[in-house]
LOLOVEX-414875 format. One record per atom (N, C-alpha, C, CB): residue in three letters; x negated, z negated, y. Coordinates in steps of 0.001 Angstrom, whole numbers, padded with zeros to 6 digits, always signed. Glycine has a CB too. Example, Ala and Ser with C-alpha at 12.3 -4.5 7.8 and 13.67 -1.06 7.14 Angstrom:
ALA-013190-007800-005690/ALA-012300-007800-004500/ALA-013200-007800-003300/ALA-011308-009046-004473/SER-012850-007080-002250/SER-013670-007140-001060/SER-012900-007870+000030/SER-014084-005725-000598/
% end
This chain:
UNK-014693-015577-009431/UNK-015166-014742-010542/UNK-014886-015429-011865/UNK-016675-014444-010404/UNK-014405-014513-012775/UNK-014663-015415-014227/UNK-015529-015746-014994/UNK-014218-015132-015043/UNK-015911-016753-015095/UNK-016686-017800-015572/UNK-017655-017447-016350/UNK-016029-018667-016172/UNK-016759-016816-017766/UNK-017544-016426-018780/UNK-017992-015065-018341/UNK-016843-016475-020115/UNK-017528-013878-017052/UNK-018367-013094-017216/UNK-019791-013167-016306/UNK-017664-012028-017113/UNK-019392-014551-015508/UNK-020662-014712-014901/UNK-021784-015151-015494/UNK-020566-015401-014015/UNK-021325-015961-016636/UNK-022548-016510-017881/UNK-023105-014957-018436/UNK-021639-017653-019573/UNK-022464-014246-019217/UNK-022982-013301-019771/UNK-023804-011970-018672/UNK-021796-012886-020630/UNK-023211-012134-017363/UNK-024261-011279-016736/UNK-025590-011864-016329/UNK-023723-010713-015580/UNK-025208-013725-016323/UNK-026897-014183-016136/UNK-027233-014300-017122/UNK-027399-015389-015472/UNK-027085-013846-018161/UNK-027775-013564-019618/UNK-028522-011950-019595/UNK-026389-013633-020985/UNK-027918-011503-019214/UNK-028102-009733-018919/UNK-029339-009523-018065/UNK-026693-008962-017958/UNK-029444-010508-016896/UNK-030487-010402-016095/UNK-031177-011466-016385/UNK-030227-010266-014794/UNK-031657-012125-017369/UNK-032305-012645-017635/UNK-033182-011821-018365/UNK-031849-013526-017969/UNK-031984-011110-019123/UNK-033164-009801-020651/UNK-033377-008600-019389/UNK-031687-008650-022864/UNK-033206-008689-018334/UNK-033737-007504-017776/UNK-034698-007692-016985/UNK-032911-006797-017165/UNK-035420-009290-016527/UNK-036364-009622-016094/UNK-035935-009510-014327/UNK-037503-008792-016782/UNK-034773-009064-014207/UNK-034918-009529-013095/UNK-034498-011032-012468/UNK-034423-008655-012563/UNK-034775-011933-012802/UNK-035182-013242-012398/UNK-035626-014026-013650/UNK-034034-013963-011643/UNK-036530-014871-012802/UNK-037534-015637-013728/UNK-036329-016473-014882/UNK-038692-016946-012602/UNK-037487-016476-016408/UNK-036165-016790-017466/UNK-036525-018535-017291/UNK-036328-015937-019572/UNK-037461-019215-016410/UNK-037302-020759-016389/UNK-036187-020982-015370/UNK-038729-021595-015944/UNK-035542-020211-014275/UNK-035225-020541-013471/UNK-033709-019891-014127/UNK-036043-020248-012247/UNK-033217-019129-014660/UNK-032232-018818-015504/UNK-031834-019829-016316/UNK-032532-017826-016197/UNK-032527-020540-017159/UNK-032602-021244-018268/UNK-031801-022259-017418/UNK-034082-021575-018983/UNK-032738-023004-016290/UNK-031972-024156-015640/UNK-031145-024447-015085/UNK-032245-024587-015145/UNK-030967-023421-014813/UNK-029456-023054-014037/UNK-028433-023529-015134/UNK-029171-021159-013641/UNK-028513-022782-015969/UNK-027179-022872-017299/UNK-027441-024324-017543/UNK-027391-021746-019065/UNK-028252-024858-017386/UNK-028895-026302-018404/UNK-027891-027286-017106/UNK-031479-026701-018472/UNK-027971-027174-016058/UNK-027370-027805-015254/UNK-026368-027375-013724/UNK-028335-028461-015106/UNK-025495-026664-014106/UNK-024641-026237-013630/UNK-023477-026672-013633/UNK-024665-025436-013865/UNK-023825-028539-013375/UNK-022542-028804-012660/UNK-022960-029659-011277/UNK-021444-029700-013706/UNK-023282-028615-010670/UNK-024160-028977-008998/UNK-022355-028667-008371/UNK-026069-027270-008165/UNK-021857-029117-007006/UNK-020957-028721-006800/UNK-021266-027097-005966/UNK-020280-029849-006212/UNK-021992-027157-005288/UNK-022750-025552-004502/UNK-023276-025125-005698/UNK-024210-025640-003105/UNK-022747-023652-005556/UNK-023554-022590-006784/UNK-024824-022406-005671/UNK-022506-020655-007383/UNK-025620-022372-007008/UNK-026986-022452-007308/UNK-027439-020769-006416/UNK-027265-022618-009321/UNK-028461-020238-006702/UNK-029353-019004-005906/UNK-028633-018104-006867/UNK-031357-018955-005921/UNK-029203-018684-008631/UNK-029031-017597-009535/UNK-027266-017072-009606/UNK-029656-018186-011075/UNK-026733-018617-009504/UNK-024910-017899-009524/UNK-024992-017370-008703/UNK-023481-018648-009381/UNK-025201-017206-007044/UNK-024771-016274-005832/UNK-025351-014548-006336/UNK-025707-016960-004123/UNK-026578-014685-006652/UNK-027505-013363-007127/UNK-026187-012450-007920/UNK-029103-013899-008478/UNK-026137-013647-009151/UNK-024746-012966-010108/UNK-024080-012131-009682/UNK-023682-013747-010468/UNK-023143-013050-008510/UNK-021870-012841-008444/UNK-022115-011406-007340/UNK-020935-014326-007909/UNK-023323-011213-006719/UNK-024095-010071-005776/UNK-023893-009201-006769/UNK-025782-010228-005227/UNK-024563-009053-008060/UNK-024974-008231-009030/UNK-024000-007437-009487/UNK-025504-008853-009990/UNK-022669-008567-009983/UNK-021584-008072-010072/UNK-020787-007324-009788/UNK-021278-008415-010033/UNK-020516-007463-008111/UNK-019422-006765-007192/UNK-020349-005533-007118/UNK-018928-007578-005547/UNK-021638-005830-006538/UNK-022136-004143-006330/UNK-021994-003333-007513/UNK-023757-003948-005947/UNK-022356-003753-008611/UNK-022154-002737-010053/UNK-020546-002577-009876/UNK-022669-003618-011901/UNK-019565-003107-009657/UNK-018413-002699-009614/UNK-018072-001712-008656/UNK-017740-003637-009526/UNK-018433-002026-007408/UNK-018791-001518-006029/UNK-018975+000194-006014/UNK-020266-002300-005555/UNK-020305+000056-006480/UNK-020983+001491-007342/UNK-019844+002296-007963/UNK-022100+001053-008767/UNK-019481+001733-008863/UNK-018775+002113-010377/UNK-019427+002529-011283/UNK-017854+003052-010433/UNK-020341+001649-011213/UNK-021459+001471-012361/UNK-021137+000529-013527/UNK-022778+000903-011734/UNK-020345-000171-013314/UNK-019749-001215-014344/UNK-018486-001371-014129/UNK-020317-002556-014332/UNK-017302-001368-015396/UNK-016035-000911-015635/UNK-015658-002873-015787/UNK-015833+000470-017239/UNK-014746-003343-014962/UNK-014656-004758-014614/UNK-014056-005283-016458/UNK-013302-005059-012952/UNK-012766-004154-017046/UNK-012472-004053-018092/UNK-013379-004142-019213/UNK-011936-003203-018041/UNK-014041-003369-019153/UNK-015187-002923-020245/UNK-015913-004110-020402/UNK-016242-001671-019798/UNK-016381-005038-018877/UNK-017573-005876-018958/UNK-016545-006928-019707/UNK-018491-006352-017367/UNK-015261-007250-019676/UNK-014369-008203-020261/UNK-014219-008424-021598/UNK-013275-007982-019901/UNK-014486-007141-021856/UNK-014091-006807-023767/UNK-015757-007407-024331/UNK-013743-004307-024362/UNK-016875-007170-023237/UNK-017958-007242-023938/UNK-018128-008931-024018/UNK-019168-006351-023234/UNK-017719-009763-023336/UNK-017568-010591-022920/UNK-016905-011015-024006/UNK-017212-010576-021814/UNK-015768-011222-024117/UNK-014583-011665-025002/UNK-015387-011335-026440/UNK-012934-010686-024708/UNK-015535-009862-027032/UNK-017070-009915-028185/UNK-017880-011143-028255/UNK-018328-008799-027728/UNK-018507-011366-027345/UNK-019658-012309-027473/UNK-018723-013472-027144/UNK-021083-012066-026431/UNK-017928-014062-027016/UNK-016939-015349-026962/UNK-016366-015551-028264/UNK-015704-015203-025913/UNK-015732-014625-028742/UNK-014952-014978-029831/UNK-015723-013920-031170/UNK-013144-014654-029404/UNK-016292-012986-031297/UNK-016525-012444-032643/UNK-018258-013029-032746/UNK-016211-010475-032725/UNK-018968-012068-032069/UNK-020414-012332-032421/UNK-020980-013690-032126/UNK-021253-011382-031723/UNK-020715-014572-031671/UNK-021606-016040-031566/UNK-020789-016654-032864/UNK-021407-017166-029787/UNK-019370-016936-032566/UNK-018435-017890-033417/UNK-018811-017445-035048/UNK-016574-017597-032985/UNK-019573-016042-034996/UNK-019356-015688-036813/UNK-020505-015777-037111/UNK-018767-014184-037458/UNK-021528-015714-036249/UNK-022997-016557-036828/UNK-022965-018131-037362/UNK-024118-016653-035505/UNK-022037-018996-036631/UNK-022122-020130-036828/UNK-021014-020447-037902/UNK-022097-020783-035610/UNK-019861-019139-038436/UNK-019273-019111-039781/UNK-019942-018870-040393/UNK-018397-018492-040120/UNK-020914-017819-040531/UNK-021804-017705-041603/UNK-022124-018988-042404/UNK-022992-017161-041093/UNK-023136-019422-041442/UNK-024005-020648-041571/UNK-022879-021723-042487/UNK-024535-021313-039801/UNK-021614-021823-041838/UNK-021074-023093-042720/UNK-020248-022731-043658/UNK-020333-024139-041989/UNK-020067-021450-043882/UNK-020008-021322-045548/UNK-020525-021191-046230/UNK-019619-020793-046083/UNK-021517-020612-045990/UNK-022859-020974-047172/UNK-022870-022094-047183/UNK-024384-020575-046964/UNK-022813-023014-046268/UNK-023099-024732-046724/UNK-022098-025175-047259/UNK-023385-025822-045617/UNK-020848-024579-047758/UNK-020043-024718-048646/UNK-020274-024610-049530/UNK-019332-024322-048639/UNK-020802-023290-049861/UNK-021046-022875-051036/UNK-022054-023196-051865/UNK-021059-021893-050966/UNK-023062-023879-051113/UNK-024473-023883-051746/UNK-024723-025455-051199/UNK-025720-022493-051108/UNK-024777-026694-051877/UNK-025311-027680-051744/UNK-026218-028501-051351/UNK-025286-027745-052145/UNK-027420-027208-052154/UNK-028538-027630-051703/UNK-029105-027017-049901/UNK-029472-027177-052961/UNK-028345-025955-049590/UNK-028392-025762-048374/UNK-027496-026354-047170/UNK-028348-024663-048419/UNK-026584-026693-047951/UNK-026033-027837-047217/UNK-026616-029330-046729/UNK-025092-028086-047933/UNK-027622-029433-047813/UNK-028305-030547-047709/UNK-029377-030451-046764/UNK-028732-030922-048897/UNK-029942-029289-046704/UNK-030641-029100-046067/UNK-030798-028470-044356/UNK-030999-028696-046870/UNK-029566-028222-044384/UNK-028999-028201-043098/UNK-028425-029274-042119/UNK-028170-027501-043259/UNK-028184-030719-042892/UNK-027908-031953-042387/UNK-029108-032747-042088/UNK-027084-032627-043253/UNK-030500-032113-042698/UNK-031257-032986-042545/UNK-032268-032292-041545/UNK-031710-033506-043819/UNK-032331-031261-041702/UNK-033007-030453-040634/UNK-032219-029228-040114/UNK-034336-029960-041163/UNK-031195-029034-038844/UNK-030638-028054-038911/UNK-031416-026912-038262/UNK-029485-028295-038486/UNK-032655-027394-037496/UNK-033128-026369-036857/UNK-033732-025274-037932/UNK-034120-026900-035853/UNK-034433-026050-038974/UNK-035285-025314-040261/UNK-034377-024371-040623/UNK-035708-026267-041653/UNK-033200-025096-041057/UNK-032096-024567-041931/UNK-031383-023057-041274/UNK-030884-025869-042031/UNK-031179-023419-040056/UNK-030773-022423-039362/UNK-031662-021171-039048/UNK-030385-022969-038325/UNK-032866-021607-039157/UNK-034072-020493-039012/UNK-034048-019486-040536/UNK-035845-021475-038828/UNK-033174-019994-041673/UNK-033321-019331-042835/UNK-032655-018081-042587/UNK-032823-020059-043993/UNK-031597-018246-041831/UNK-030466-017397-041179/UNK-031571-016240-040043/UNK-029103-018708-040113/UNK-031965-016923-039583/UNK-032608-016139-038320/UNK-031740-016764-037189/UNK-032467-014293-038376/UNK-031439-017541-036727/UNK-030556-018461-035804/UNK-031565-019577-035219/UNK-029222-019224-036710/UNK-032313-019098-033811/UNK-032562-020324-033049/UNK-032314-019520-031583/UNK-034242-021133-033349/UNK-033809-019314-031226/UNK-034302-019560-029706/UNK-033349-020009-028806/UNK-034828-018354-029065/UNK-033367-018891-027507/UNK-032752-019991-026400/UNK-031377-020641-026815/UNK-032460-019228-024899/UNK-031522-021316-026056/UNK-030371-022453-026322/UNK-029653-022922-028115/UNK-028990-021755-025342/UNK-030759-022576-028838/UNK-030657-023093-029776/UNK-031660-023720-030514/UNK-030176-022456-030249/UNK-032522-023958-030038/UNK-033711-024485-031050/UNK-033781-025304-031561/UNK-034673-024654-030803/UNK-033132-026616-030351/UNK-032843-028116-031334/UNK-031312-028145-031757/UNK-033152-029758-030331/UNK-030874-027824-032604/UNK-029174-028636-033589/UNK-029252-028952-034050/UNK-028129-028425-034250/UNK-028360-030087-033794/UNK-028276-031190-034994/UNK-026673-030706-035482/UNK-028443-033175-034358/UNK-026601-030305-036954/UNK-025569-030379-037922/UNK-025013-032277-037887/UNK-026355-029729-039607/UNK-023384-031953-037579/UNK-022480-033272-037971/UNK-021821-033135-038674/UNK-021751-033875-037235/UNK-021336-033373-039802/UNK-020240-033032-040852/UNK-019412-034045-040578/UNK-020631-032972-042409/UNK-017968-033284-040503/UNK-016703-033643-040678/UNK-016732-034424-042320/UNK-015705-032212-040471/UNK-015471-035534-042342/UNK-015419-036055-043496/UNK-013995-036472-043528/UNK-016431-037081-043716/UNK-013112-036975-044544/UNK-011911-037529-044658/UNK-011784-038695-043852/UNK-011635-037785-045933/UNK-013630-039474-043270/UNK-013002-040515-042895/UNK-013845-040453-041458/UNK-013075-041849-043947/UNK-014402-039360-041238/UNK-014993-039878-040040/UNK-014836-037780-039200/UNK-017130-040908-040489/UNK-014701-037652-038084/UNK-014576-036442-037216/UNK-015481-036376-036033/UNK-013217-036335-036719/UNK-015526-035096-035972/UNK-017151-035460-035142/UNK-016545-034751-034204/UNK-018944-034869-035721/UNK-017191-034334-032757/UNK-016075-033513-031427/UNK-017395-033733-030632/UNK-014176-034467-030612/UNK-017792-032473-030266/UNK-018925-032292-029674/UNK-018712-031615-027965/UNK-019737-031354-030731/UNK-019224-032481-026888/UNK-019314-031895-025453/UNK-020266-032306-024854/UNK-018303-032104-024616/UNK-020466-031574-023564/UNK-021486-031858-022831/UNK-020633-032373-021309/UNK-022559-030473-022791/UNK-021190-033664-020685/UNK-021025-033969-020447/UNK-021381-033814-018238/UNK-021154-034487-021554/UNK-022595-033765-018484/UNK-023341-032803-017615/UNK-023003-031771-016942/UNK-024091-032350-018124/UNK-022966-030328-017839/UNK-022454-029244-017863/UNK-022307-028410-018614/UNK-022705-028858-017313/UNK-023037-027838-019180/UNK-022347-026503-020459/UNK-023250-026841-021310/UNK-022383-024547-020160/UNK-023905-027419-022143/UNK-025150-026858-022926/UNK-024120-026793-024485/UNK-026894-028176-022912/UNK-024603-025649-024965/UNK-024194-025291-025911/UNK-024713-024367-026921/UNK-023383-025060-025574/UNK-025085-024406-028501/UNK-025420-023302-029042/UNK-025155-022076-028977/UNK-025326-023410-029795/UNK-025250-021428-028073/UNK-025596-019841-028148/UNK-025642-018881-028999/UNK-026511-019628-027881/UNK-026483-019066-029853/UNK-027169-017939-030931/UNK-026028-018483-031843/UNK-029117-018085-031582/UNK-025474-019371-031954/UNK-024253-020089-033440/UNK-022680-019833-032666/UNK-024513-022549-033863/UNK-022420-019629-031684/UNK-020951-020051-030846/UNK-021122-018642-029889/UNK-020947-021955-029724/UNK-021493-017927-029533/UNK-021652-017478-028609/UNK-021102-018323-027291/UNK-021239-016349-028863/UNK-020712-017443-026499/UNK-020677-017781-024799/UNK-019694-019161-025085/UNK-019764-016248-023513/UNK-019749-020096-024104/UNK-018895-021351-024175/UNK-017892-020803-023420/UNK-019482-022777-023616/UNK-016377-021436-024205/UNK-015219-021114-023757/UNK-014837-022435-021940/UNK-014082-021344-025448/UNK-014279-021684-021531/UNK-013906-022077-020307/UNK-013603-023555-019990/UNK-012877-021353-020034/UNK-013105-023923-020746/UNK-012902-025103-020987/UNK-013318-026196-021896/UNK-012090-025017-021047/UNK-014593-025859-022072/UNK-015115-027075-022666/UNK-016183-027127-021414/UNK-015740-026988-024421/UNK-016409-026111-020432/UNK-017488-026536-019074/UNK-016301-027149-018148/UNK-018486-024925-018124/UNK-015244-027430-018371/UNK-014341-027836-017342/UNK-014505-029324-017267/UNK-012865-027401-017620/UNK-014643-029734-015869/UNK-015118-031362-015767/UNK-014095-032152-016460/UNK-015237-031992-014146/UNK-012356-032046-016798/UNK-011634-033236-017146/UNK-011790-032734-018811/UNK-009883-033451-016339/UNK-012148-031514-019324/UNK-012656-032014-021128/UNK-014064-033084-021047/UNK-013331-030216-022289/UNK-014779-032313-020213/UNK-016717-033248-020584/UNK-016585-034864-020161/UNK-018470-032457-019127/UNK-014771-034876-019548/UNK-015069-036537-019049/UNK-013980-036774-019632/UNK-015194-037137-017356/UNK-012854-036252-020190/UNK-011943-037140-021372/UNK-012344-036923-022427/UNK-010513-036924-021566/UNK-013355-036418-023148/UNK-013475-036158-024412/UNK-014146-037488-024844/UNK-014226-034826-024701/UNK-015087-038137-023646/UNK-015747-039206-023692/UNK-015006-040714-023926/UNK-016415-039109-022549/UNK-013811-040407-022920/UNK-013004-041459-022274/UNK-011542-041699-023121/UNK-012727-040977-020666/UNK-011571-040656-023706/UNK-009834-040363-024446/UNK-009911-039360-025899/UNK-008623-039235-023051/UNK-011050-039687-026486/UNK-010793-038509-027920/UNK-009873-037488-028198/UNK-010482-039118-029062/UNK-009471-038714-028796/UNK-008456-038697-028995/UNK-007402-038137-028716/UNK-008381-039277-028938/UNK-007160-038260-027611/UNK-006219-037853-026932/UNK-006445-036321-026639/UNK-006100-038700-025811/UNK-007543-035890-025963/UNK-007844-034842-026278/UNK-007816-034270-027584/UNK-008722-034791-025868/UNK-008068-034708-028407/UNK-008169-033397-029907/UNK-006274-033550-029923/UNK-009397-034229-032190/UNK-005364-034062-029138/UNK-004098-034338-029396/UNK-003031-033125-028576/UNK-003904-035917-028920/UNK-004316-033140-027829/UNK-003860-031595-026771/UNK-003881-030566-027014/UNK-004443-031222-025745/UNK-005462-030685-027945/UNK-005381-029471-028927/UNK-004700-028958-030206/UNK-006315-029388-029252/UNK-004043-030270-030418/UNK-002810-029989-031624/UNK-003705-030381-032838/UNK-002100-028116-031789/UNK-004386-031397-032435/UNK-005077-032205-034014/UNK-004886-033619-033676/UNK-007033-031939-034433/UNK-003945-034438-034497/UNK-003555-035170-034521/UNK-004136-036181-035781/UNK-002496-034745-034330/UNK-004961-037060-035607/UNK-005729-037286-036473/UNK-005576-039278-037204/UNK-007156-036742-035658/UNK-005442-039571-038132/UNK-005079-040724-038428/UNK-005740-041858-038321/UNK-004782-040673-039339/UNK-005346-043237-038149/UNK-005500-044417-037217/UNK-007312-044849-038022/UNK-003820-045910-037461/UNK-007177-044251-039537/UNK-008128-045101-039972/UNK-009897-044213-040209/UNK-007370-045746-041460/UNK-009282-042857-039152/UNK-010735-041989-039033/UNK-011084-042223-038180/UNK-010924-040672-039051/UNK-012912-041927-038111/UNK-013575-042348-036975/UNK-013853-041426-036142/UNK-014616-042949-037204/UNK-013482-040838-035170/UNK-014095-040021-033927/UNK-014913-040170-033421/UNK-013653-039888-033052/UNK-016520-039396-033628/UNK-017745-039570-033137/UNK-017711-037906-032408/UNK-019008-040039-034436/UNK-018207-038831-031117/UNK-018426-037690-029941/UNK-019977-037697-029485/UNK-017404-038042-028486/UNK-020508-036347-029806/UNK-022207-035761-029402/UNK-022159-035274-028157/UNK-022888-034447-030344/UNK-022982-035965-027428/UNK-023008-035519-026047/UNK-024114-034554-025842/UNK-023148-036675-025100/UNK-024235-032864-025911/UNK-025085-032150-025900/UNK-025948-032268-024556/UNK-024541-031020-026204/UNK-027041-031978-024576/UNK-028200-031578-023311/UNK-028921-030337-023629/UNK-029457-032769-023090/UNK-029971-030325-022815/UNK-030237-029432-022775/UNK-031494-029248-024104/UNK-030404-029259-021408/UNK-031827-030320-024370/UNK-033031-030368-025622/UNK-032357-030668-026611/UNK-034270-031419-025569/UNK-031182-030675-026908/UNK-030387-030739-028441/UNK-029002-030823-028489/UNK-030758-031946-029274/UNK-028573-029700-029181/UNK-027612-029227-029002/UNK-026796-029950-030655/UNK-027887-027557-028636/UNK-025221-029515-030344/UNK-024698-030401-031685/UNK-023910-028953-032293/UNK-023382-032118-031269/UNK-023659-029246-033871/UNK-023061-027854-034411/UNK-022059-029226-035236/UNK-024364-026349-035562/UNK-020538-028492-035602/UNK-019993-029612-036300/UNK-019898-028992-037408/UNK-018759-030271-035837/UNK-019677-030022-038896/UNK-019736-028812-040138/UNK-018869-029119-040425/UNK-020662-028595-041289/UNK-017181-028401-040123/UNK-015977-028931-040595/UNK-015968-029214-041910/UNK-014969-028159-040349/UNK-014490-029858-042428/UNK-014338-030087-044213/UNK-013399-028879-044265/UNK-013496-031843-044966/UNK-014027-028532-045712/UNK-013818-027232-046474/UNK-012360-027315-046477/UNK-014526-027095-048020/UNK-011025-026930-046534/UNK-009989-026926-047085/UNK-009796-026865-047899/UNK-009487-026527-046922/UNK-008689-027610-048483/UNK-008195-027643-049533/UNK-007355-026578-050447/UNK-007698-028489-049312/UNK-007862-025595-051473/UNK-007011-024395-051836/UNK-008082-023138-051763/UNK-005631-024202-050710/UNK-009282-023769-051164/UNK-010325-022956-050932/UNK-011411-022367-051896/UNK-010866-023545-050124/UNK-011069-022905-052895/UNK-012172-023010-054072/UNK-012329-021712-054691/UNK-011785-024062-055251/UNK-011750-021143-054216/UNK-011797-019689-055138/UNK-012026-018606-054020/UNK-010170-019294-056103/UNK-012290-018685-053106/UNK-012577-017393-051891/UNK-014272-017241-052048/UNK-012050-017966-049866/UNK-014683-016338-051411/UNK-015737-015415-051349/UNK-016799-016678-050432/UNK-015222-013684-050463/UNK-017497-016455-049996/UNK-018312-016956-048916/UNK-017883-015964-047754/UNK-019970-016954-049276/UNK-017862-014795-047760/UNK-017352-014026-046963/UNK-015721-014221-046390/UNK-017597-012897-047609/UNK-014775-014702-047791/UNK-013228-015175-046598/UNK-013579-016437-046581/UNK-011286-015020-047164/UNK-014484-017620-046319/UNK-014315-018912-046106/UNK-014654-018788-044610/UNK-015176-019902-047036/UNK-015847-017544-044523/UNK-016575-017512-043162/UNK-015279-016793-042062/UNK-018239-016388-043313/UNK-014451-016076-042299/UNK-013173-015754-041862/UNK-012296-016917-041822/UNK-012618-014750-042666/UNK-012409-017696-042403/UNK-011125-018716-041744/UNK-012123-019825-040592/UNK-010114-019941-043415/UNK-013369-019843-040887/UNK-013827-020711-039811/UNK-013638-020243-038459/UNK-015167-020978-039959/UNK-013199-020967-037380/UNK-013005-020992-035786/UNK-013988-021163-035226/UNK-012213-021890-035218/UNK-014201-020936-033599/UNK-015526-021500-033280/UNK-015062-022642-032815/UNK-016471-020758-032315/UNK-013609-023437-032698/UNK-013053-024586-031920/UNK-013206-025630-033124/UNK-011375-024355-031268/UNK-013350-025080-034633/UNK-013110-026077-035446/UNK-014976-026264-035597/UNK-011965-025637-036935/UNK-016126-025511-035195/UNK-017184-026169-034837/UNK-017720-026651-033628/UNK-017858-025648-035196/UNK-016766-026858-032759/UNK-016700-027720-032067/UNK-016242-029166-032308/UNK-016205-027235-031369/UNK-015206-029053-033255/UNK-014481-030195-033088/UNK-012805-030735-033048/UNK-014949-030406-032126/UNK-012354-029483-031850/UNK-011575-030055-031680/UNK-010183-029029-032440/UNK-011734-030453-030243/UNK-010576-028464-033226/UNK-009601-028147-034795/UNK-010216-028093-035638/UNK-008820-026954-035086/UNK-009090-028221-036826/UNK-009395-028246-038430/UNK-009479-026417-038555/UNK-007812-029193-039599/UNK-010587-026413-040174/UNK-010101-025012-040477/UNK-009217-025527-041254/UNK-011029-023876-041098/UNK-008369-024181-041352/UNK-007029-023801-041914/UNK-006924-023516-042899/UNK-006451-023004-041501/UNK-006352-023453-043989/UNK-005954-022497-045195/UNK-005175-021822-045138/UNK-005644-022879-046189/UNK-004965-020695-045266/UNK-003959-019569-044474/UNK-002402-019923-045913/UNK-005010-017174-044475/UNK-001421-019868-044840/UNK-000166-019737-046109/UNK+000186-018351-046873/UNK+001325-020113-045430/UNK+000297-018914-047890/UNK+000594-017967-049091/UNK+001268-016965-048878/UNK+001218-018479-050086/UNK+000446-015634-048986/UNK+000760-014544-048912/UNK+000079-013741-047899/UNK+001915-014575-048838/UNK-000773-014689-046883/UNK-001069-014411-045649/UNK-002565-012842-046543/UNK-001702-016332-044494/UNK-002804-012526-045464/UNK-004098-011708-046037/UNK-005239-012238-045622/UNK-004195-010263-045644/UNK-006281-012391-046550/UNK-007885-013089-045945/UNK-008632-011955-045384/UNK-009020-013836-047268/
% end
């Protein structure tokens, strides 16, 4: 089954009460058991019969999926770091308390309550994984992409940075420091990339358009789009 649509249907039955939300919760918190767990088998039950039925369109559940992967989680957590572009004092205040800060937004509960904000700098890069298994901000990133729960990122990211952000096509110079946050399940990491350069004149609204959810992770830069491109 795919991965991410098995996360988002034990999200689904979690808001539908059919299974307990401590025993949901822990599952995701530690799901790198090598035997799937009660709640993955239930899932993957849940799944085929709604397909089974033709009660659920395998397509449809993909697009909703892919939504919550790439538009709705990743642009909550753009929001958040262009305003901290834009505004200083909320920037400041998002490094020192990100949970507060993020609550200004309306951005916590599950799997977000404890973040800690890392800011990127000219001389130091921050690259955030879990090591364990998935834990990840939610309510800021939506669903975690496939491969940051994959065991050789959560154990070279530790072992080889470097090398990893090199795979990802960020190639980064001898005299920056690569600091890697190892998320759990009681505190999660958000990275606050550096603003680009050429940026000084966009909206808060196109800064939050060029942010990625990979460059708050870590393992890319945002971009400045080339001239002519459309924001």
């Amino acid at each position: 089954m795919n991965t991410t649509r098995r996360d988002f249907l034990t999200v689904a039955v979690s808001a539908a009460g059919a299974t307990a939300t401590h025993d949901l919760a822990h599952a995701e918190a530690h799901d790198h058991q090598g035997v799937p767990s009660d709640v993955v088998l239930r899932v993957k039950s849940l799944e085929s019969l709604l397909v089974e039925k033709g009660l659920v369109d395998p397509a449809a559940l993909d697009a909703v999926v892919d939504a919550y992967e790439h538009k709705v989680g990743p642009r909550n957590g753009a929001r958040i770091i262009a305003h901290a572009w834009i505004d200083p004092a909320y920037k400041q205040r998002l490094l020192a308390n990100g949970p507060a800060a993020l609550a200004e937004f309306g951005y916590g509960g599950t799997h977000g309550e404890d973040t800690l904000v890392v800011e990127n700098t000219p001389r130091v890069h921050n690259l955030v994984v879990c090591t364990l298994c998935s834990c990840y901000p939610w309510p800021l990133l939506g669903l975690p992409p496939v491969w940051y729960k994959s065991a050789p990122y959560r154990s070279r990211a530790v072992i080889d940075p470097r090398g990893v952000l090199r795979e990802f096509g960020l190639a980064l110079a001898d005299d920056v420091e690569v600091r890697v946050w190892d998320s759990t399940a009681e505190l999660r990491y958000l990275v606050l990339p550096e603003r680009p350069a050429g940026s000084e004149q966009l909206s808060e609204e196109a800064l939050a358009a060029l942010i990625t959810r990979d460059a708050m992770i870590g393992v890319a830069k945002v971009a400045f789009p080339q001239k002519g491109a459309r924001l």
